[in-house]
C-alpha positions as CSV (number, residue, x, y, z in Angstrom):
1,X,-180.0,9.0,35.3
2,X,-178.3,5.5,36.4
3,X,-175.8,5.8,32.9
4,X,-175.1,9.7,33.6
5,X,-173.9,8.5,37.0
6,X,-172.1,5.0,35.3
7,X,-170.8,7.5,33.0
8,X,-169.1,9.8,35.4
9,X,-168.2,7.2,37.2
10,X,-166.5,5.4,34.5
11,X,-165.2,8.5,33.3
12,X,-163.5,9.5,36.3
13,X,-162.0,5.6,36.5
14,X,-160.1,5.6,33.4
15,X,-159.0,9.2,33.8
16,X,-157.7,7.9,37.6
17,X,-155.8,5.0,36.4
18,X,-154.6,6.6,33.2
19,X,-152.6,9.7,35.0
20,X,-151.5,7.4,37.7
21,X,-149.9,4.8,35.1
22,X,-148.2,7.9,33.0
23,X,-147.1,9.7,36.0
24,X,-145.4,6.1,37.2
25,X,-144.0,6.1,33.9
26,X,-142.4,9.8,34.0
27,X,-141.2,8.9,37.0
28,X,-139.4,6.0,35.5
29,X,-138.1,7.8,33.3
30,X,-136.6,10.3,35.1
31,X,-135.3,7.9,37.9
32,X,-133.9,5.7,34.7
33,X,-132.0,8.6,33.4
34,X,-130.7,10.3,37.0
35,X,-129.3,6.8,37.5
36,X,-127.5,6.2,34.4
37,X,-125.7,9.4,34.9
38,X,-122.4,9.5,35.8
39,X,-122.6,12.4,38.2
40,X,-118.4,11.6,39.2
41,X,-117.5,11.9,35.6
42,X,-119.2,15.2,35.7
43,X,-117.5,16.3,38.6
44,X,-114.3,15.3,37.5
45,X,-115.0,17.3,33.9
46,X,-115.7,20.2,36.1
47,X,-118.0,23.4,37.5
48,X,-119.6,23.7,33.9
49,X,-120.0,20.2,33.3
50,X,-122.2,19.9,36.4
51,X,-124.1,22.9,35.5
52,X,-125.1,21.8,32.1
53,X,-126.2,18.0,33.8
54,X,-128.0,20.0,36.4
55,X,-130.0,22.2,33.6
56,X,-130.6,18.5,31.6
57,X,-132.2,17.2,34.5
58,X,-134.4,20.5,35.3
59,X,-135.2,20.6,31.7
60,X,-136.5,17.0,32.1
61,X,-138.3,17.6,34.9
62,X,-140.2,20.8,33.4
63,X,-140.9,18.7,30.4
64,X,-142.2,15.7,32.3
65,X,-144.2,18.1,34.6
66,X,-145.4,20.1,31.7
67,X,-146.7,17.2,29.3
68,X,-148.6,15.4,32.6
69,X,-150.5,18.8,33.2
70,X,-151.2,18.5,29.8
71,X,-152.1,15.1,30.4
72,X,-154.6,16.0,33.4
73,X,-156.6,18.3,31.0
74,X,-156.7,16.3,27.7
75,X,-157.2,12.6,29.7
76,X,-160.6,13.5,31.2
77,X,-161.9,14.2,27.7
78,X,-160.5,11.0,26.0
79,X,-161.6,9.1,28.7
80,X,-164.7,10.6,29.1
81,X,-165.2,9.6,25.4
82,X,-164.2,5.9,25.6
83,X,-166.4,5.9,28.7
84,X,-169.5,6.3,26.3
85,X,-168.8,4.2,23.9
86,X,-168.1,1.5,26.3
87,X,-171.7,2.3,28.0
88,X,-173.3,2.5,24.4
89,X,-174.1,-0.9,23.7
90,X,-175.2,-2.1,27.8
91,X,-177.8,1.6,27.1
92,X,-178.9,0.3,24.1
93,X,-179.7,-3.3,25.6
94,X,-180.9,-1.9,28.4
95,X,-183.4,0.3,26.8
96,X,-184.4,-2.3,24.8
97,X,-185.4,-4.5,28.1
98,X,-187.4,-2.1,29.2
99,X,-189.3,-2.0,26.4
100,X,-189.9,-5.6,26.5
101,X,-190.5,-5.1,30.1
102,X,-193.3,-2.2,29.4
103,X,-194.7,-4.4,26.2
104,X,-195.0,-7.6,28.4
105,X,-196.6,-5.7,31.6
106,X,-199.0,-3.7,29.3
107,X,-200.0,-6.8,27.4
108,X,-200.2,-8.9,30.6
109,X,-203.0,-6.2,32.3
110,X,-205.0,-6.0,29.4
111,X,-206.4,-9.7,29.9
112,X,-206.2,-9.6,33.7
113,X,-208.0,-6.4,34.1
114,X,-211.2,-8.2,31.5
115,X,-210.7,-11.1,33.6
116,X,-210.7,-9.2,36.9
117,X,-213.4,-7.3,35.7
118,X,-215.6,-10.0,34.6
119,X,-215.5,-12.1,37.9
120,X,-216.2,-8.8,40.0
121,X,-219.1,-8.1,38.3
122,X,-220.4,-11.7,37.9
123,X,-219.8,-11.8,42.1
124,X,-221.2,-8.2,42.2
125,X,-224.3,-9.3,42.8
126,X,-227.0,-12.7,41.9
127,X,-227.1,-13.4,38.6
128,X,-229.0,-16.1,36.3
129,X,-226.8,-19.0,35.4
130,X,-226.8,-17.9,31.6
131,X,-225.3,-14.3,32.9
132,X,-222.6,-16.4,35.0
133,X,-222.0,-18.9,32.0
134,X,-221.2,-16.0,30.2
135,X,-219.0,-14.0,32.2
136,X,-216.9,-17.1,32.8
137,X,-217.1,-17.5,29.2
138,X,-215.2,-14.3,28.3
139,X,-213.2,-14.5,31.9
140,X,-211.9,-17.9,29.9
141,X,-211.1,-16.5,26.7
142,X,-209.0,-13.2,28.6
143,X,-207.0,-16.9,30.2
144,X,-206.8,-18.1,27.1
145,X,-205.1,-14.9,25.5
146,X,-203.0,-14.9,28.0
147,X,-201.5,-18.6,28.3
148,X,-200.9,-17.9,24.7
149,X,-198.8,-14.8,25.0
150,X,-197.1,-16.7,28.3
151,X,-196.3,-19.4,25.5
152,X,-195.1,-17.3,23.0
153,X,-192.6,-15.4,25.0
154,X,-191.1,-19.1,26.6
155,X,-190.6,-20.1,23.2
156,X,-188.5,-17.3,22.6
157,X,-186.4,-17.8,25.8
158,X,-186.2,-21.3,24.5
159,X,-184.8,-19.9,21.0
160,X,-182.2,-18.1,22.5
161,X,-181.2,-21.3,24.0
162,X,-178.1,-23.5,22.0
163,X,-179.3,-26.3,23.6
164,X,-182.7,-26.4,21.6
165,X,-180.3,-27.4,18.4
166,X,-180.0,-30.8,19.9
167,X,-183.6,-31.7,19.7
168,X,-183.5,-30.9,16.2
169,X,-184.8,-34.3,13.9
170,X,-184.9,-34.3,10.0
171,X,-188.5,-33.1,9.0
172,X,-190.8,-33.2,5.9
173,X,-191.3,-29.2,5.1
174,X,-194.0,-30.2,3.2
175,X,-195.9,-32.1,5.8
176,X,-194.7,-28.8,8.1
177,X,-196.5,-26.5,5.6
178,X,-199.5,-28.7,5.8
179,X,-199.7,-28.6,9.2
180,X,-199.5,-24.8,9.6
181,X,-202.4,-24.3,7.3
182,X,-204.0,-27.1,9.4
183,X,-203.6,-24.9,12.8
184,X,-205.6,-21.9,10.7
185,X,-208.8,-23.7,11.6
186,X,-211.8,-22.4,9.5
187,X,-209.3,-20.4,7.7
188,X,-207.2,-22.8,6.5
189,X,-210.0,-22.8,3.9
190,X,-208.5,-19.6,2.5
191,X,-204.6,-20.8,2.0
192,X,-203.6,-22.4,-1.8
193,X,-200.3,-24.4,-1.1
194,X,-198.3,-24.6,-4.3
195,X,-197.4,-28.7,-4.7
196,X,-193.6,-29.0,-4.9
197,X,-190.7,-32.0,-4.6
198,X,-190.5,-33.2,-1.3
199,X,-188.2,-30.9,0.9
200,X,-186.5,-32.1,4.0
201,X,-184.9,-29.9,6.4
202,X,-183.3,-30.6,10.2
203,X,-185.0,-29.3,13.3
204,X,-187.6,-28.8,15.5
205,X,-191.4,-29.8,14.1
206,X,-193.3,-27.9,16.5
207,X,-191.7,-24.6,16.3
208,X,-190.7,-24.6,12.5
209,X,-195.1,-25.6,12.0
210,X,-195.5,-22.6,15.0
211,X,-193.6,-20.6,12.9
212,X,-195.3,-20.7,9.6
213,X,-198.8,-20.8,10.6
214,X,-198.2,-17.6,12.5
215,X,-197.1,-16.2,9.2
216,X,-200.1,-17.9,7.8
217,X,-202.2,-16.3,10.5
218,X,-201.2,-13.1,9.6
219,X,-201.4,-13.2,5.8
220,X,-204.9,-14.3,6.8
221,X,-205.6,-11.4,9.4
222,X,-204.6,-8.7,7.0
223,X,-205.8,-9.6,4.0
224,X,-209.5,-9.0,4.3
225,X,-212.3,-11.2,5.0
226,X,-212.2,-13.8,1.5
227,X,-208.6,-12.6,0.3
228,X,-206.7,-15.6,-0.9
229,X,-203.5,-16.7,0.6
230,X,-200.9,-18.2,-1.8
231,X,-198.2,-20.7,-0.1
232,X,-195.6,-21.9,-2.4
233,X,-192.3,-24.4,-1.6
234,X,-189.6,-24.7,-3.3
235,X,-185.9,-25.5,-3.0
236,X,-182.4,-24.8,-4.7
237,X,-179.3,-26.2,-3.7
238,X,-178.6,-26.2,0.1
239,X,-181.7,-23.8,0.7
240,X,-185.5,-24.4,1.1
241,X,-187.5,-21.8,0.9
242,X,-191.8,-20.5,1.9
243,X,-193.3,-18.0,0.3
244,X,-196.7,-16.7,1.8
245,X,-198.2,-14.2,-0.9
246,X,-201.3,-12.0,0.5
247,X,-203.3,-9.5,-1.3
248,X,-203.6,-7.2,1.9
249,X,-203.6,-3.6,2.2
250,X,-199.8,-3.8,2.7
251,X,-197.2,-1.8,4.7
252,X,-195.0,1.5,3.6
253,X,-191.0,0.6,4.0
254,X,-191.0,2.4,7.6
255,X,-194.1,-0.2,8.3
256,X,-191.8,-3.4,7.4
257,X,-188.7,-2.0,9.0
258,X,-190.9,-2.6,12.6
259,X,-192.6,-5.2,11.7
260,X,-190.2,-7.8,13.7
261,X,-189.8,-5.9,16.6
262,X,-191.5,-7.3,19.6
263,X,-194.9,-5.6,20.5
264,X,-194.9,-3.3,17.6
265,X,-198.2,-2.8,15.5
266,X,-198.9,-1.2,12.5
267,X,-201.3,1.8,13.5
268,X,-204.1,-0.2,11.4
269,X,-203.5,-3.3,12.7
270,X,-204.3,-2.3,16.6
271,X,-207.7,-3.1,16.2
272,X,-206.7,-7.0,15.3
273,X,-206.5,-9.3,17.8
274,X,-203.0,-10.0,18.5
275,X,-200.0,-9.1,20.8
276,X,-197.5,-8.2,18.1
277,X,-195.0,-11.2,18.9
278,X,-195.9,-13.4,15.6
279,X,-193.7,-11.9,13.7
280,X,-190.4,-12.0,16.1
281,X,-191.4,-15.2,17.3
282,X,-191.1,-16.8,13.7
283,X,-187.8,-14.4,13.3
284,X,-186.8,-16.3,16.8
285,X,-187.3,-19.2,15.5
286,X,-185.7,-19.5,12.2
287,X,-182.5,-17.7,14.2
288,X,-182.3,-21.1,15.6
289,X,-182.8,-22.9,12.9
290,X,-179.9,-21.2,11.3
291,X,-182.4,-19.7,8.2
292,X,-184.2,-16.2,8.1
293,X,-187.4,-14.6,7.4
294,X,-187.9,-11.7,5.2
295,X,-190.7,-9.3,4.8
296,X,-191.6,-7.4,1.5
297,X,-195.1,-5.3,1.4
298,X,-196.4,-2.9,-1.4
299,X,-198.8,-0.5,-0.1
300,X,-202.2,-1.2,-2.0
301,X,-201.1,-4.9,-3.4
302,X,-200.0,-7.2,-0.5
303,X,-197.0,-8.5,1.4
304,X,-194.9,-11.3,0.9
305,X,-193.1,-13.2,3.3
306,X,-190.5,-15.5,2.7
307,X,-189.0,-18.6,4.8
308,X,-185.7,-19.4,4.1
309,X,-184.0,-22.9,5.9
310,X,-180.8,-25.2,5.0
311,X,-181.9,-28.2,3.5
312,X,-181.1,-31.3,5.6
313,X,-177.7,-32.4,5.7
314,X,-178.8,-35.9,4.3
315,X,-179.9,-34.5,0.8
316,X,-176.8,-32.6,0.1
């Protein structure tokens, strides 16, 4: 409703200004050519001389009054054209805020409501202190979710950010790998890193080990209970690259196509503990880094993701 309105609105602005700067210019011209005729010469020539100038000039005027009619029927349409595609891209990032808006609020009531819900019935009525230690227990974990997701999307406000380039300090990638599979926990147990040279690249520790243990975590989330996760490093030229190989159950094309929007799930994957922002977040991150992520999955054999950053200055 609020871009039907900015589009008649807009619409009827550019029509406005359009007829009023052509009709200033008819007028122009017909005040340009009425003044550079000599109206004594025409006198002098005679009756008929006068009566032809007086028929140019009514000629002029019916063709400057015709085309601007024409011009009030045919201007609403060509405006009301560039109107849209003006709007088009301010719709488009508007519809996409407010589906970050609704995926933040839904994701943010989920662990309020369990913690809400926990503390009213622990205060519902006396309990043993085993019942309370558990109901805190779970009220804690809900917290815990959500400082996570709180984190998560800061970390991508930071990305957007130019200034996060100037923190940037030349890393080991290796030690970065290592550290991701370190953040697994008890899974880490799972992941086979692939010994390569020593690759160095420039930027943020923190977010680029963020970054691939989240893709970590999710080769690890999807690819069964004791599937193997393969991690392998390597480097040519300017570009390092990480490839984390799982033998999942994989996604169809339409699957991958989502799979770095913010909030989107697979339909399988809803039952998985997770707020769908791993994904973008490492996308968000390697944005800043000036590298990419790219996702390839085979429905039935596994997914693939690779990590792809500019090798540090110093090395080239």
């Amino acid at each position: 409703m609020i871009f039907r309105r900015a589009l008649v609105r807009l619409t009827l602005t550019y029509t406005l200004v359009q007829l009023i700067l052509f009709g200033a210019f008819a007028l122009g011209i017909y005040a340009f050519v009425v003044g550079t005729f000599d109206i004594d010469a025409a006198e002098l020539d005679g009756e008929a001389s006068r009566n032809v100038a007086e028929q140019g000039f009514a000629n002029l005027r019916t063709g400057l009054i015709t085309g601007y009619a024409l011009l009030v029927v045919v201007l609403p349409v060509s405006s009301f054209v560039m109107a849209r595609g003006a709007l088009a891209p301010v719709r488009r990032s508007y519809e996409l805020q407010q589906r970050f808006v609704d995926g933040v609020s839904h994701e943010f009531r989920t662990p309020l409501s369990v913690i809400q819900g926990e503390l009213e019935l622990a205060l519902s009525k006396s309990r043993t202190p085993a019942q309370y230690r558990a109901a805190m227990t779970v009220a804690l974990e809900a917290a815990g979710g959500l400082t996570r997701l709180t984190n998560d999307l800061l970390l991508l406000t930071r990305a957007d950010s130019g200034e996060l380039e100037a923190t940037f300090e030349t890393v080991s990638l290796n030690d970065i790998v290592d550290r991701a599979r370190e953040a697994l926990g008890v899974a880490a147990t799972r992941v086979a890193i692939r010994e390569s040279e020593p690759v160095t690249v420039l930027g943020s520790p923190e977010l680029l080990t963020r970054a691939l243990a989240n893709v970590m975590d999710n080769a690890v989330k999807f690819s069964g209970p004791s599937g193997p996760i393969e991690v392998s490093l390597s480097s040519t030229g300017r570009v390092a690259s990480v490839l984390v190989r799982d033998d999942g159950p994989g996604m169809t094309d339409a699957e991958s196509a989502h799979a770095f929007d913010r909030f989107w799930r697979a339909q399988e994957a809803r039952s998985t503990p997770g707020y769908g922002l791993g994904l973008p977040l490492v996308r968000q991150i390697l944005a800043a880094h000036h590298g990419r992520v790219s996702i390839a999955s085979v429905v039935g054999v596994g997914t693939s993701v690779t990590v792809t950053l500019p090798v540090s200055p110093s090395l080239l």
